[in-house]
Each structure stands twice: as C-alpha cells, then as structure tokens.
N, C-alpha and C positions, 0 to 999 in steps of 0.2 A: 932211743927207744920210745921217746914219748913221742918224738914228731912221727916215728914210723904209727906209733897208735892214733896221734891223728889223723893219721893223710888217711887209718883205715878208714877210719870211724866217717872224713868226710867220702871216699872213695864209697860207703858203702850208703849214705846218706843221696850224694850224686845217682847211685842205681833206686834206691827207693823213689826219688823225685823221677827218672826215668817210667819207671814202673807206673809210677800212678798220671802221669804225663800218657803215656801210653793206653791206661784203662782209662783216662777220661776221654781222650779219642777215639777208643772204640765203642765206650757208652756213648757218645755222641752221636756216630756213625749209627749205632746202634737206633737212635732215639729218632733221627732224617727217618730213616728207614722204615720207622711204624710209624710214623706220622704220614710218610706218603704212601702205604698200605691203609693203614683207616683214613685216608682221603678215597682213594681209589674206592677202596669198598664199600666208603658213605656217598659217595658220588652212584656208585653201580644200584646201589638201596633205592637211592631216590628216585634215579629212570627206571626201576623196575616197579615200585610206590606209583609217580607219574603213568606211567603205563595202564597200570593195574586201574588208574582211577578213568583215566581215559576209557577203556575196555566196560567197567561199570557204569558210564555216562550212555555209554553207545547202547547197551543190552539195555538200561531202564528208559532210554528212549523210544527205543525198538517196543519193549511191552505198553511205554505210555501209547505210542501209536497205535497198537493193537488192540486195546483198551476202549480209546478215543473211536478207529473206525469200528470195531462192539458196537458202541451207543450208538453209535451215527445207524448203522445198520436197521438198529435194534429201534428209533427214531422215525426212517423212514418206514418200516412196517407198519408200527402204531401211525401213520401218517396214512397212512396206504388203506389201512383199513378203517382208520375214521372219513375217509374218503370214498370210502365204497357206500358205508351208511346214507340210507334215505335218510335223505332229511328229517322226516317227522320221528323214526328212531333214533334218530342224534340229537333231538332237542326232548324227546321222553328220556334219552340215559343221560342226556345232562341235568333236567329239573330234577330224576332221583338223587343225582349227588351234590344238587344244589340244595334239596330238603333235608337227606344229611348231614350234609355243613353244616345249617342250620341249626335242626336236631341238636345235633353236640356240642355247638357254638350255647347254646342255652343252654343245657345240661351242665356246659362248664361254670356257668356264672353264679 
C-alpha cells in the first residue's frame, strides 16, 4: 500500500515535471518568436525612419535651391538696374546714402 502511494505520488510528480518541461518550451518558443517579430518590425521602422529622412533632405534641398536661385534672380535685377543708371545719378543716390550713414553713424554716438 505504501509503495503503491509512492510510485503515485512519484508517477504524478514525473507528469508535473513533464508539464512544466513542456510550458518552458513553449514559453521559449514563444519568447524566439517576439524577439524575431520586434526585430522585423524595428528593422521595417528604421527603413521607413531612413527613408522618411532621406525624402526631408531632398524636399529642403529642393526649396534651399529655390530660395538661393530667388536671390540670385532677385541680385541680378538690382544689378541690372544699377547698371542702367547714369552715372551721375548713381553717384547722387550713393552720396545720399552715404550722408545718411553718416547722419546716423553720429546720432548713434
């Protein structure tokens, strides 16, 4: 009687160590499994991140350029037209804003 209550007690010991033999292999499997899913999907974040910054470089290039040939434009005009100017009008609108300088240059001091 007593060896029959052992052999349960280990028979039943034997399926509990099965058991948990068995749930640590599926928690493990388990654990592979989200590891190589949040790799996948922090791999997919980052080309889409990279990409994204890529696309931002290109579009604030695009408006620096746009930007840049503005002034250029906007450069050659004021070039254009102080090139039209006679002479002696071009050095009348420069000494007025040379005696302004002036002006204010002393006013500040």
């Amino acid at each position: 009687m007593q060896q029959d209550t052992l052999d349960e007690i280990l028979e039943a010991e034997k399926e509990i160590k099965d058991m948990l033999d068995g749930e640590r292999k599926r928690a493990d499997q388990w654990l592979e499994q989200t590891k190589l899913e949040i790799a996948t999907t922090t791999k997919a974040k980052i080309a889409k991140v990279a990409e994204s910054v890529t696309q931002s470089k290109g579009a604030a290039k695009k408006a620096a350029e746009a930007t840049a040939a503005e002034i250029v434009q906007q450069a050659l005009f004021v070039a254009q037209r102080i090139e039209s100017l006679e002479e002696d009008r071009l050095q009348r609108i420069v000494w007025e804003h040379i005696v302004e300088y002036i002006a204010g240059t002393q006013r500040d001091h």
